[in-house]
C-alpha positions as CSV (number, residue, x, y, z in Angstrom):
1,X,7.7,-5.8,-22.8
2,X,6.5,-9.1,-23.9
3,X,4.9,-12.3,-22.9
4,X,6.2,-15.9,-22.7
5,X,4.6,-18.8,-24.8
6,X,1.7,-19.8,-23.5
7,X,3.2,-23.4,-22.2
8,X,5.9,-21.6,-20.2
9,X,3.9,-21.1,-16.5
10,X,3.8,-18.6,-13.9
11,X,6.1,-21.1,-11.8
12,X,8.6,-21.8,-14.7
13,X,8.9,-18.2,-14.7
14,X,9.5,-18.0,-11.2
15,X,12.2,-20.7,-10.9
16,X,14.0,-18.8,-14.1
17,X,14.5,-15.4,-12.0
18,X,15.9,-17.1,-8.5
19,X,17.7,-19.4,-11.1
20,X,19.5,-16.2,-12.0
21,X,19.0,-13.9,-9.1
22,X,22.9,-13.9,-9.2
23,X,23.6,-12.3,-12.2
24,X,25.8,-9.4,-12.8
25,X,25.4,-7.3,-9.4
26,X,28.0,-4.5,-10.9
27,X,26.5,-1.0,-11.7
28,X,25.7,-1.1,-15.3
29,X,27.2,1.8,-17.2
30,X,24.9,3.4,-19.9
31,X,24.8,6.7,-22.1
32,X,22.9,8.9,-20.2
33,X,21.1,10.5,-23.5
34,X,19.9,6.6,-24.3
35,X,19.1,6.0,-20.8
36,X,16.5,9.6,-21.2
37,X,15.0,8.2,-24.3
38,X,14.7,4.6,-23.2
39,X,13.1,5.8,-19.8
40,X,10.9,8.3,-21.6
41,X,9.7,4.9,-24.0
42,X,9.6,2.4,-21.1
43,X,7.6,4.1,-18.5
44,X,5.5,6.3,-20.9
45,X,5.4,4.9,-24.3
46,X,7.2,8.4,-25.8
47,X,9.3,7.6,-28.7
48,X,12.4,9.8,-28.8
49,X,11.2,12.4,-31.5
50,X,8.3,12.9,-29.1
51,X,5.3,11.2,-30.5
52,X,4.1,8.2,-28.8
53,X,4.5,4.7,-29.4
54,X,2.1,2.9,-31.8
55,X,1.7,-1.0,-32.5
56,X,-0.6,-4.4,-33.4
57,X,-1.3,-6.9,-31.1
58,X,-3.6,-9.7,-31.8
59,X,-2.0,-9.9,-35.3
60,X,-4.1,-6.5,-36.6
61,X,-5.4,-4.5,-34.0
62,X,-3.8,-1.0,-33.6
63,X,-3.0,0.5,-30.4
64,X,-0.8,3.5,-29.2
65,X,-0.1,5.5,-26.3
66,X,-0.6,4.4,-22.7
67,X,-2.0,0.7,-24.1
68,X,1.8,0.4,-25.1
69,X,3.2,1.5,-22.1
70,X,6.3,-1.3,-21.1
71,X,6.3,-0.8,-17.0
72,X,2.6,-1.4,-16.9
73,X,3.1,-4.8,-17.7
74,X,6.6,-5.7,-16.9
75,X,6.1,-3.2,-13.8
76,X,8.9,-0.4,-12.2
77,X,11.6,-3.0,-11.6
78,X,11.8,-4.9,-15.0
79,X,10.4,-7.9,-12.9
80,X,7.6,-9.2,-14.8
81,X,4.2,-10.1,-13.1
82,X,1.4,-12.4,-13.8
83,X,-2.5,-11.6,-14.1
84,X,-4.5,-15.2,-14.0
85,X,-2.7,-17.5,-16.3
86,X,-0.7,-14.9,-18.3
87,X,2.9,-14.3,-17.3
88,X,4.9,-11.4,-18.2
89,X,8.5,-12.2,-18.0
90,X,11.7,-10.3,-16.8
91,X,13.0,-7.7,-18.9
92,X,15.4,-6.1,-16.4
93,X,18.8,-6.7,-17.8
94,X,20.2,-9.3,-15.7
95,X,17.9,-11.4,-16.9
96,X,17.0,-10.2,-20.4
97,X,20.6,-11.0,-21.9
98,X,21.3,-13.9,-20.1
99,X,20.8,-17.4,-21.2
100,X,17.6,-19.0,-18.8
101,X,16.9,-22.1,-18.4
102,X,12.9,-23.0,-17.5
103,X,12.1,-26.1,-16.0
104,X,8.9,-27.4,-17.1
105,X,6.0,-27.3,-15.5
106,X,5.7,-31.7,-15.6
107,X,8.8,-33.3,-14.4
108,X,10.8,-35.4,-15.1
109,X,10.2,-33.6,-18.7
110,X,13.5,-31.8,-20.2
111,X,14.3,-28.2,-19.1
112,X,13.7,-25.5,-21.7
113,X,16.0,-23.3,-22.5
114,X,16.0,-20.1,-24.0
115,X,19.0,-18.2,-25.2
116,X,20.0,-14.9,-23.9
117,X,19.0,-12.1,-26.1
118,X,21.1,-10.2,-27.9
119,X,20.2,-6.7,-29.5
120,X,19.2,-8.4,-33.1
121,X,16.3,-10.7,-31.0
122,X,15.3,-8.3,-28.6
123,X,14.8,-5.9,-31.9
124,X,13.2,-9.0,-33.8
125,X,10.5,-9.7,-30.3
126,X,9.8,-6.4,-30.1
127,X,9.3,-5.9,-33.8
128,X,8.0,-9.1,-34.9
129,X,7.2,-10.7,-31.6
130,X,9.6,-13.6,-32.3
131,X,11.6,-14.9,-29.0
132,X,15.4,-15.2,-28.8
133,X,14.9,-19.2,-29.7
134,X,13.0,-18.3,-32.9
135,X,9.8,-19.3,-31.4
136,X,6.2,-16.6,-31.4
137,X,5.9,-14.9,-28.1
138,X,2.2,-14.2,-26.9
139,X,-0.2,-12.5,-29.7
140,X,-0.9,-10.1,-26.6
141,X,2.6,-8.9,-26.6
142,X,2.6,-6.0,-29.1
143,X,4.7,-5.7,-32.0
144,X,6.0,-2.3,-31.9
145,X,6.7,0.6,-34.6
146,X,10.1,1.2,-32.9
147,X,13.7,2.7,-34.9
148,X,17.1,1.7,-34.0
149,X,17.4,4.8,-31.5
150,X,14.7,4.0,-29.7
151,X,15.4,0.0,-29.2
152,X,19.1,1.4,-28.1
153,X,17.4,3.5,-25.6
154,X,15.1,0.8,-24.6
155,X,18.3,-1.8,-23.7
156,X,19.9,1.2,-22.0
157,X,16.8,1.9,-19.5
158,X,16.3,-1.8,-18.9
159,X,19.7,-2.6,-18.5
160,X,19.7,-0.4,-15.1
161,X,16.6,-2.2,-13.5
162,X,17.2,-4.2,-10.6
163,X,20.6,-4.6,-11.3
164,X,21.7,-4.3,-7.5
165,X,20.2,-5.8,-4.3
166,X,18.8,-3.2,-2.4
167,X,20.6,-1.6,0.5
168,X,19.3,-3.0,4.1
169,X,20.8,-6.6,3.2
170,X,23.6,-9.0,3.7
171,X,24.6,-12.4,3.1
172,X,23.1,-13.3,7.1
173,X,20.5,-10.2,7.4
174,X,17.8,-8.0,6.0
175,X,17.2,-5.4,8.4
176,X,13.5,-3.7,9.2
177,X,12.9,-0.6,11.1
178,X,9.4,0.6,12.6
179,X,9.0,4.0,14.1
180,X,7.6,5.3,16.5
181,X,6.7,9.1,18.2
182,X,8.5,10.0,21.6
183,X,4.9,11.9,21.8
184,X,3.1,8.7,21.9
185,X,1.8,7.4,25.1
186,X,4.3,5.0,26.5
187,X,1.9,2.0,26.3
188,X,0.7,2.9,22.2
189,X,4.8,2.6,21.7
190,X,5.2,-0.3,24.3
191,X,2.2,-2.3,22.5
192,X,3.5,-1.9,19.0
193,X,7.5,-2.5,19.5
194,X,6.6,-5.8,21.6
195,X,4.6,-7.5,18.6
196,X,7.8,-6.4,16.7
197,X,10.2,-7.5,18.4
198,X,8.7,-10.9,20.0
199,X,7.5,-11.8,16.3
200,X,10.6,-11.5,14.7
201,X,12.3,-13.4,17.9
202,X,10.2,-15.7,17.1
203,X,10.6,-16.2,13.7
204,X,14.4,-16.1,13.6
205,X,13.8,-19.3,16.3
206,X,11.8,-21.2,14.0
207,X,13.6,-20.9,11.0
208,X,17.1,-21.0,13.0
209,X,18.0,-23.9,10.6
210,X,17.5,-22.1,7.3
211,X,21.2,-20.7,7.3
212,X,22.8,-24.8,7.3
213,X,19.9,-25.6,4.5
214,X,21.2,-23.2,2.6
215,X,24.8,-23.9,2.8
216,X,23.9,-27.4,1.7
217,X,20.3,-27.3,-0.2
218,X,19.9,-30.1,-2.8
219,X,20.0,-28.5,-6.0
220,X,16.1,-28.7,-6.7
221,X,15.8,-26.6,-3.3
222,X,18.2,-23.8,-3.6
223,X,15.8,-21.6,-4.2
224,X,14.0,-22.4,-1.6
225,X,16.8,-22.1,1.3
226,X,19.6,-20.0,-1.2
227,X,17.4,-16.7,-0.2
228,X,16.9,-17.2,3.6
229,X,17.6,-14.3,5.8
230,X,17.8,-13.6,9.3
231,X,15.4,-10.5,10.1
232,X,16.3,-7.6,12.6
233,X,14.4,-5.0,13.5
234,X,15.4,-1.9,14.9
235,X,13.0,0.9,16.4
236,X,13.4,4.4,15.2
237,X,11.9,7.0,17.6
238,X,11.4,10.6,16.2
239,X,11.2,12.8,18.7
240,X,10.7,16.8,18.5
241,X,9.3,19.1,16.0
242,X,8.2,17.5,12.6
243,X,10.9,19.6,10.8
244,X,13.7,17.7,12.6
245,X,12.4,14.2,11.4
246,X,13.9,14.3,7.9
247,X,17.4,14.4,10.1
248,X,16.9,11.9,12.1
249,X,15.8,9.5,9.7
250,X,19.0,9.9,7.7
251,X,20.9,9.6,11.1
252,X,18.9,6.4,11.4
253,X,19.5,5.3,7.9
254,X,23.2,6.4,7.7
255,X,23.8,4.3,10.7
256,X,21.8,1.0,9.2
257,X,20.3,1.1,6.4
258,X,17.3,-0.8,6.4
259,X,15.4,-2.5,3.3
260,X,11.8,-1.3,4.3
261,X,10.1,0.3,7.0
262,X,7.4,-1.9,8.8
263,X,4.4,-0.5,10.1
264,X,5.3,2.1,13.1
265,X,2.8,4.7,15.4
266,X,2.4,8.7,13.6
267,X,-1.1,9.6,14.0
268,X,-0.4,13.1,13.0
269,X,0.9,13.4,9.7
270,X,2.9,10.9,7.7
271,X,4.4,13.6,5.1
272,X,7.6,14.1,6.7
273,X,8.0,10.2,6.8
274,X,6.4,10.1,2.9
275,X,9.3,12.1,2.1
276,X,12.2,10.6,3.5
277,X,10.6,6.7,1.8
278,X,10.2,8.5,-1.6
279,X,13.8,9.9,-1.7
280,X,15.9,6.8,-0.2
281,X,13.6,4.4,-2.3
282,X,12.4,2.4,0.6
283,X,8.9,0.3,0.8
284,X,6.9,1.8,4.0
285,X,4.4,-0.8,4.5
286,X,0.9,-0.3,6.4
287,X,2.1,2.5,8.7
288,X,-0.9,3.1,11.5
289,X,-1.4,7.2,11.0
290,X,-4.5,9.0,10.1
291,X,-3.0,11.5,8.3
292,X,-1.2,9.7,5.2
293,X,-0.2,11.5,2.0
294,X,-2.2,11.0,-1.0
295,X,-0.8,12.0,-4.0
296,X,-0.8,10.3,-7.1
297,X,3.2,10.0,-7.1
298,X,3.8,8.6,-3.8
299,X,5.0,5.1,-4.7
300,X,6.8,3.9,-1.3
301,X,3.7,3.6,1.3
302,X,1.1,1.6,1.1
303,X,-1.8,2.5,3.8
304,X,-4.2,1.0,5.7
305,X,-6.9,3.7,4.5
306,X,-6.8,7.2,3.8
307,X,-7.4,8.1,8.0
308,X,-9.3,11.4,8.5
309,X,-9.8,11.7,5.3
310,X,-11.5,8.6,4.8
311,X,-14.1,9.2,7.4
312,X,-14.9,12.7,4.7
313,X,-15.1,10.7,1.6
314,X,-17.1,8.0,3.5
315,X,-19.7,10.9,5.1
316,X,-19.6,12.8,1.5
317,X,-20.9,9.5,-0.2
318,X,-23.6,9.1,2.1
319,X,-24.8,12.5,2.1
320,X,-24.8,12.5,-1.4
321,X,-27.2,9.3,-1.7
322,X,-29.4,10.2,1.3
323,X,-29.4,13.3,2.0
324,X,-32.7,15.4,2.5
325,X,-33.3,18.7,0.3
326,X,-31.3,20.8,3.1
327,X,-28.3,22.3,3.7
328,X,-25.1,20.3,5.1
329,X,-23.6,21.7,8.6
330,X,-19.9,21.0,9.7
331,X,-18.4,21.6,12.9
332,X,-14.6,21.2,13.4
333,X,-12.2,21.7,15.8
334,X,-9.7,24.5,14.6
335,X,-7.3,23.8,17.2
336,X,-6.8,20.6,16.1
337,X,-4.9,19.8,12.4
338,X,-6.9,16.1,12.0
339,X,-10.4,18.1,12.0
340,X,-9.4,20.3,10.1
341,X,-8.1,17.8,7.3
342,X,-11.4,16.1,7.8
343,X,-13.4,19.8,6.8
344,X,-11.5,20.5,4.1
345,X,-12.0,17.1,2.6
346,X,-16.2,17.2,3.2
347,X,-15.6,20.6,1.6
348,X,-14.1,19.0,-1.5
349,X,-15.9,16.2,-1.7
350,X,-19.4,17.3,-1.6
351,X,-18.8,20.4,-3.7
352,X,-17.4,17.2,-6.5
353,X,-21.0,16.9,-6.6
354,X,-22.5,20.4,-6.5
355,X,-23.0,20.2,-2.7
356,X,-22.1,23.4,-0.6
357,X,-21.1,22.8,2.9
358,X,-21.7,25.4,5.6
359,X,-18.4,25.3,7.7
360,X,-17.9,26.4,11.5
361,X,-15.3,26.3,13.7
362,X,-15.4,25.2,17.4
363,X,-14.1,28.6,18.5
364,X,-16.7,30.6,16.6
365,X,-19.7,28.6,18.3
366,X,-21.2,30.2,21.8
367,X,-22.9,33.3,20.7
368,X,-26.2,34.6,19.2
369,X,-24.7,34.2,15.9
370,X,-23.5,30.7,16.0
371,X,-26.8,29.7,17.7
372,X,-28.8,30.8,14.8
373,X,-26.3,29.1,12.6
374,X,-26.9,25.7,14.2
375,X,-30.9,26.0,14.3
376,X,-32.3,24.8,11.1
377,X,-35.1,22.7,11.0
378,X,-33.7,19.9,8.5
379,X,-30.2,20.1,8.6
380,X,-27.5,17.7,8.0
381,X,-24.6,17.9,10.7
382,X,-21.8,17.2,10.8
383,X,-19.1,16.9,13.6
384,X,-15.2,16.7,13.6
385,X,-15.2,16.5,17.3
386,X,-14.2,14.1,20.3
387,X,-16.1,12.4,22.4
388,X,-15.6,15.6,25.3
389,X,-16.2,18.1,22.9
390,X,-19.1,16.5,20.8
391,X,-20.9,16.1,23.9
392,X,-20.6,19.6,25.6
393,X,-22.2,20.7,21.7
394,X,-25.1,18.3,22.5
395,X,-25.8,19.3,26.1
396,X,-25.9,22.9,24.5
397,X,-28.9,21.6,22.9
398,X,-28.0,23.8,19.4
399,X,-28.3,20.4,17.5
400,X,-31.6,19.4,18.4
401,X,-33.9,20.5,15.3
402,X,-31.3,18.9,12.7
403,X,-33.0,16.2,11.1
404,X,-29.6,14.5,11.0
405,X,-26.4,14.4,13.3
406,X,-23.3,12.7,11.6
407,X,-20.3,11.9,13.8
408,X,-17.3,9.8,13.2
409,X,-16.0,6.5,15.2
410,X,-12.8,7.6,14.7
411,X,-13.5,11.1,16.7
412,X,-16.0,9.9,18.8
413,X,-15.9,6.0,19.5
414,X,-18.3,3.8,20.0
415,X,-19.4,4.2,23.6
416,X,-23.0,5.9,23.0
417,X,-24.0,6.0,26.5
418,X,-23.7,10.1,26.7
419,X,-25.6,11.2,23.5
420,X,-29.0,12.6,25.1
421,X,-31.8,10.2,24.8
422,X,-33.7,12.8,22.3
423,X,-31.0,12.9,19.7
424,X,-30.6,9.0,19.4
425,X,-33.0,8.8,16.9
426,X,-31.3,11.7,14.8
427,X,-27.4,10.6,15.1
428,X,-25.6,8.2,12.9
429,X,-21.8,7.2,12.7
430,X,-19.5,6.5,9.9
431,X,-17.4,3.3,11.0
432,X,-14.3,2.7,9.6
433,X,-13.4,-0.8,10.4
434,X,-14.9,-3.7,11.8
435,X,-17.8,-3.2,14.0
436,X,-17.2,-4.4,17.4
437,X,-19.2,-6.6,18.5
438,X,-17.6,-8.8,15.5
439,X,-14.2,-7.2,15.8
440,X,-13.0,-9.7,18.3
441,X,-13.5,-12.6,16.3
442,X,-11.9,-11.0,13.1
443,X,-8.7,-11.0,15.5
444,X,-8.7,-14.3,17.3
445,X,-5.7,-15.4,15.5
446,X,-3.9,-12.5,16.4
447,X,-5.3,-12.0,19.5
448,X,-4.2,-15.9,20.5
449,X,-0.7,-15.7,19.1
450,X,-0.2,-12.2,21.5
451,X,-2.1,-14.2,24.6
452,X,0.3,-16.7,24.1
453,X,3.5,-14.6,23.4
454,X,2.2,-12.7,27.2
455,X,2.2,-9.1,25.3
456,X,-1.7,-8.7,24.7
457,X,-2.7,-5.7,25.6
458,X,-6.1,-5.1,25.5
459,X,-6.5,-1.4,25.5
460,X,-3.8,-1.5,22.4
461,X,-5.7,-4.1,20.7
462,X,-5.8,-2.0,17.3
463,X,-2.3,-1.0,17.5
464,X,-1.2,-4.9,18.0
465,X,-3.2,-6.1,15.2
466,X,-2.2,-3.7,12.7
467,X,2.0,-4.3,13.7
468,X,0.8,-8.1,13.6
469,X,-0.7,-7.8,9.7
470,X,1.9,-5.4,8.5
471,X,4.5,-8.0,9.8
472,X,2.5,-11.2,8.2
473,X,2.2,-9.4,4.8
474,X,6.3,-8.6,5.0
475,X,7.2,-12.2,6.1
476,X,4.8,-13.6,2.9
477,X,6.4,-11.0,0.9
478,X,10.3,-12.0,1.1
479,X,8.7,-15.0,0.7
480,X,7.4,-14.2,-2.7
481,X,10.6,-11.9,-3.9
482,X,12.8,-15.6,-3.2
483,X,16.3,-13.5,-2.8
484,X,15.4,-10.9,-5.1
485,X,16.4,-8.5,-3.1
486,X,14.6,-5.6,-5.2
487,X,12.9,-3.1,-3.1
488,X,10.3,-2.0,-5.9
489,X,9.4,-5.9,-6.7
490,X,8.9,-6.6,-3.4
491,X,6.0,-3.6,-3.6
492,X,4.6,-5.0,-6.6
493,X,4.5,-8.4,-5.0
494,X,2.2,-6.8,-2.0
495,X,-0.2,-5.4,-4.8
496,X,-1.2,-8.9,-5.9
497,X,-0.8,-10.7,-2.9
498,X,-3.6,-8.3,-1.0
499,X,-6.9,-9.7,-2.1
500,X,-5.9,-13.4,-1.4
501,X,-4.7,-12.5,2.2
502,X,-6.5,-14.8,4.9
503,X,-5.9,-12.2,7.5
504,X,-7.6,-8.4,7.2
505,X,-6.5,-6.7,10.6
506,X,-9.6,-4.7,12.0
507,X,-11.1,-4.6,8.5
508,X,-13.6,-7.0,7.2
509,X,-12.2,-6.9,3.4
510,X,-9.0,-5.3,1.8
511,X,-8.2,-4.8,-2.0
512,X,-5.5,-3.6,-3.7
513,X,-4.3,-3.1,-7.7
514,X,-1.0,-2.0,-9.4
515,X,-0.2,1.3,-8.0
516,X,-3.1,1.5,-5.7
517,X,-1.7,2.8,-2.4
518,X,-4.5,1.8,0.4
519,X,-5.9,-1.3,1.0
520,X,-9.0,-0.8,2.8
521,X,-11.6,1.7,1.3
522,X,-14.9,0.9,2.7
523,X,-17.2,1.6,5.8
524,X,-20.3,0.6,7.8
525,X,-22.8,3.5,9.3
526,X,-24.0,2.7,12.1
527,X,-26.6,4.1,14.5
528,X,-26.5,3.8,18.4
529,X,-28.1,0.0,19.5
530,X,-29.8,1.2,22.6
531,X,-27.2,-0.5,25.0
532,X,-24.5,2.2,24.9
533,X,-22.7,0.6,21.7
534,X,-23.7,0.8,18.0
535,X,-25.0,-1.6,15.6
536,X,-24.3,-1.6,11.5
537,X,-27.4,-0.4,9.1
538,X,-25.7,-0.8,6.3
539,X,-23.4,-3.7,5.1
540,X,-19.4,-2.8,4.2
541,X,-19.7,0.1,1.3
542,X,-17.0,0.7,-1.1
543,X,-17.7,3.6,-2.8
C-alpha cells in the first residue's frame, strides 16, 4: 500500500519484520461486511460502491483500476517485497499498527523509529502519502480517492494477513512432506526419498548447534538464530485410484500437518494433488510430474515446466516459424492419457495461429485408410509416441514421404540408434532440458554431493537432481522468510529468488515473476548426431 522513504533500505526493512515477527499471534476479529469490502479494495482495487479505485502518483499523474491494485505491490500476505532498490513495506496488521524500529543501514548511526499507525495516519498515507512520523512516503506510492468505509474496510482485510504462523511448525520443528506413487517403480521412489531424507540428515547435523545459539544469540543476532528450525520430512505414499488421493492426503495432513510439500514423483496427473495444496493453503514446490495443472488460479504449486504440455507449445512454436506450406500430421497414443494431453494442446496451439492439425490415433493406423492418411509428400509429423511404438510406425515405412518428422525427448529419448537410416535426415526432436552431452556437467555439484552421500543412482539421475534443487530452493527460502512462518510469503520469496539461483537442475536457465507458476519455459531442437545421440540446432528458445 505504500513505500518507505527512499533512505530506509531493503535490509532495514528486513530487520523491522523479524524485529516484530512476534507480534500479536491471536486470531484477529473483524466485521465480516468490512472484511468483503476491504478484500474486494485490496486485492482488486474495487471501491465498495463498486467502481474502482482512482489516484495520483508522481504528484499529478492519474491512474485507476488494476495500476492501484494494493496485493500487487505489498503481495497476498501483506508482506511487502522489493523490486531493485525500491522497497514496499509490510502492511499486514501485525506490523502496520505497531511501533518499528529500523536500524539504519550505517552503524553505529541511531535507529529510526517509526510510530505505529493508527487509523488517522494510515487514512493521512493513503490520502496524502504522509507516514505515521509526519514524514512523505515514496512519490510512487499513490495517493488514493478513498471514503471512510473503504479505509475501514481496508484495516479490516489487512488486519487478517499473516496474522498466525502457518500450521506445520513448532517452537523445535517445521515439518516437510514429499510424495510419492505406490505405482512408481521401486527405484524412481527409492532414488527420490534418499536425497530427501540423507539431505535433511544432513542438514539437521550441521546446523545441530542452531537451537543453543538461539537460546542465547547476542541481541544484534537474534534474527539470525531466533528463527532456526529443525526440519523433518515425512514421505507420503498415495496408493490406489486417483479418486482416493484427496483422502489420504487429509489422513496425511490430519495426522501432521506439514508447512509445504517438497518436490515428490506423480508423472500422471498432478490435479488431485493441485487440489488438496489450494484448499489447505500449502506451498507445493517443484513437484517432478508431467501433467501439472495450469490454470490461472492455482497459486500453491510452482512447476518445473508445463510437462507434456510443454513439449506442444514448444513443437507449436516451431511449426509456426518454419513450417513448409503443408499440412501438420499428429499421431497419438489414445490408450495413453499423457499423449493425449500432448494432441490436444498442438491442437490448440496451432489453431491460436490459424494452423489446422490433422489428428490420428494409434488404434486407427493399420489399414488402407490410415495409409493414405500418412502419405503426403510434404507433411509435417508429428508423434506422441514411445520409443517402441514410434519405431514399429517407422519400420511401417508410412512416414517416409513427409518432409518433416517431429518427435519428442520426453516420449522418445535420446538414443537415436533405431530411427532408419533414410529418415535421419527428415526427423527432429523438441528437447526439453539440458542436452546431454552437457547435462552431466550442469549436475556435477549435485551429482558429487550424492557420490559422496553413497545414494547416486545413475539411472535416476533426473529424479535425484530435481529432489536435490527443490530441497536447495526450500532451505534458501526459510532462509529468506527469517521465522516468518507465513506460508504465502514464503511463495513470494521463491518468485524473486529464481533468476539469481546458481543451481538450474537439468535446465540450462530458469525464470520466474510474481504469480508465474513454472520456472523453466524454454527448449532446444535437436536432430540426430550420427553416433546414436542428438546434437542441439538451435540455442535454448523461450517463446
Amino acid at each position: 500500500m505504500q513505500k518507505l522513504n527512499k533512505k530506509i533500505t531493503a535490509l532495514m526493512l528486513f530487520a523491522a519484520l523479524v524485529i516484530f515477527s512476534t507480534a500479536s499471534q491471536n486470531e484477529v476479529e473483524v466485521d465480516s461486511k468490512a472484511y468483503s469490502t476491504g478484500k474486494s479494495l485490496y486485492k482488486q482495487g474495487i471501491l465498495p460502491n463498486g467502481e474502482l479505485v482512482k489516484a495520483t502518483i508522481q504528484g499529478d499523474i492519474s491512474v485507476e483500476g488494476d495500476q492501484l491494485i494494493c496485493e500487487t505491490c505489498h503481495r497476498k500476505s501483506g508482506l511487502g517485497s522489493t523490486e531493485g532498490q525500491q522497497v514496499v513495506p509490510a502492511v499486514a496488521g501485525s506490523v502496520l499498527f505497531k511501533p518499528l524500529k529500523l536500524p539504519t543501514s550505517k552503524p553505529p548511526e541511531p535507529p529510526v523509529y517509526r510510530e505505529a499507525y493508527t487509523r488517522e495516519t494510515l487514512m493521512a498515507a493513503i490520502r496524502d502519502g504522509v507516514d505515521a512520523n509526519g514524514q512523505p512516503l515514496d512519490p510512487f506510492m499513490p495517493r488514493y480517492q478513498i471514503d471512510d468505509e473503504a479505509l475501514d474496510g481496508l484495516m479490516a482485510y489487512v488486519s487478517t494477513l499473516s496474522n498466525t504462523p502457518s500450521p506445520g511448525v513448532t517452537e523445535e520443528t517445521i515439518h516437510f512432506a514429499t510424495i510419492v506413487l505406490s505405482s512408481n517403480k521401486k527405484e524412481e521412489n527409492k532414488a527420490l526419498i534418499d536425497v530427501m531424507e540423507t539431505y535433511v540428515e544432513q542438514k539437521n547435523i550441521e546446523t545441530r548447534y542452531e537451537t543453543k545459539r538461539a537460546q542465547n544469540a547476542p541481541w544484534h543476532k537474534e534474527w539470525m538464530f531466533k528463527p532456526y528450525r529443525k526440519w523433518q520430512i515425512h514421505i507420503w505414499e498415495l496408493t490406489g485410484a486417483e479418486e482416493t488421493w484427496p483422502e489420504q492426503l487429509s489422513t496425511y495432513y490430519s495426522n501432521q500437518p506439514v508447512f509445504a510439500l517438497v518436490n515428490g514423483l506423480v508423472p500422471t496427473g498432478w490435479n488431485r494433488v493441485s487440489e488438496f495444496c489450494e484448499g489447505h493453503g500449502i506451498p507445493c514446490l517443484f513437484p517432478t510430474t508431467q501433467q501439472p495443472v495450469i490454470r490461472d488460479d492455482n497459486y500453491y504449486t510452482i512447476y518445473l515446466n508445463k510437462g507434456v504440455t510443454h513439449e506442444a507449445e514448444a513443437v507449436a512454436s516451431y511449426i509456426k516459424k518454419n513450417r513448409p506450406a503443408a499440412r501438420v500430421v499428429q499421431v497419438y497414443d489414445d490408450s495413453e492419457t499423457l499423449s493425449t494431453v500432448s494432441s490436444n494442446a498442438l491442437i490448440d496451439e496451432l489453431n491460436k495461429g490459424g494452423i489446422s492439425v490433422d489428428t490420428v490415433s494409434l488404434g486407427q493406423l493399420g489399414g488402407k485408410e490410415s495409409k493414405a492418411f500418412l502419405s503426403g509428400q510434404d507433411d509435417t509429423v508429428v508423434l506422441w509416441l514411445d520409443k517402441v511404438k514410434s519405431e514399429q510406425l517407422f519400420n511401417s515405412r508410412q512416414l517416409n514421404s513427409a518432409e518433416l518428422i517431429m518427435l519428442s525427448s520426453q516420449y522418445y529419448g535420446t538414443d537415436t540408434k533405431r530411427i532408419p537410416q533414410d529418415l535421419t535426415n527428415s526427423v527432429l526432436l523438441i528437447h526439453s532440458s539440458e542436452m546431454p552431452d552437457k547435462l552431466s556437467r550442469l549436475l556435477i555439484r549435485s551429482t558429487g554431493w550424492f557420490r559422496a552421500k553413497r545414494i547416486y543412482n545413475k539411472e535416476e539421475k533426473e529424479i535425484q537432481a530435481n529432489a536435490y534443487f527443490a530441497l536447495k530452493v526450500l532451505g534458501d527460502a526459510v532462509k529468506h522468510i527469517r521465522g516468518y512462518f507465513y506460508r504465502d510469503y514464503m511463495i513470494e520469496k521463491i518468485e524473486h529468488m529464481i533468476d539469481d539461483l546458481p543451481y538450474t537442475s537439468i535446465f540450462p536457465r530458469l525464470s520466474m515473476a510474481p504469480d508465474q507458476r513454472f520456472a523453466s519455459r524454454g527448449f532446444y531442437v535437436a536432430k540426430t548426431d550420427g553416433k546414436g545421440g542428438i546434437v542441439n540446432l538451435t540455442g535454448w528458445i523461450t517463446p
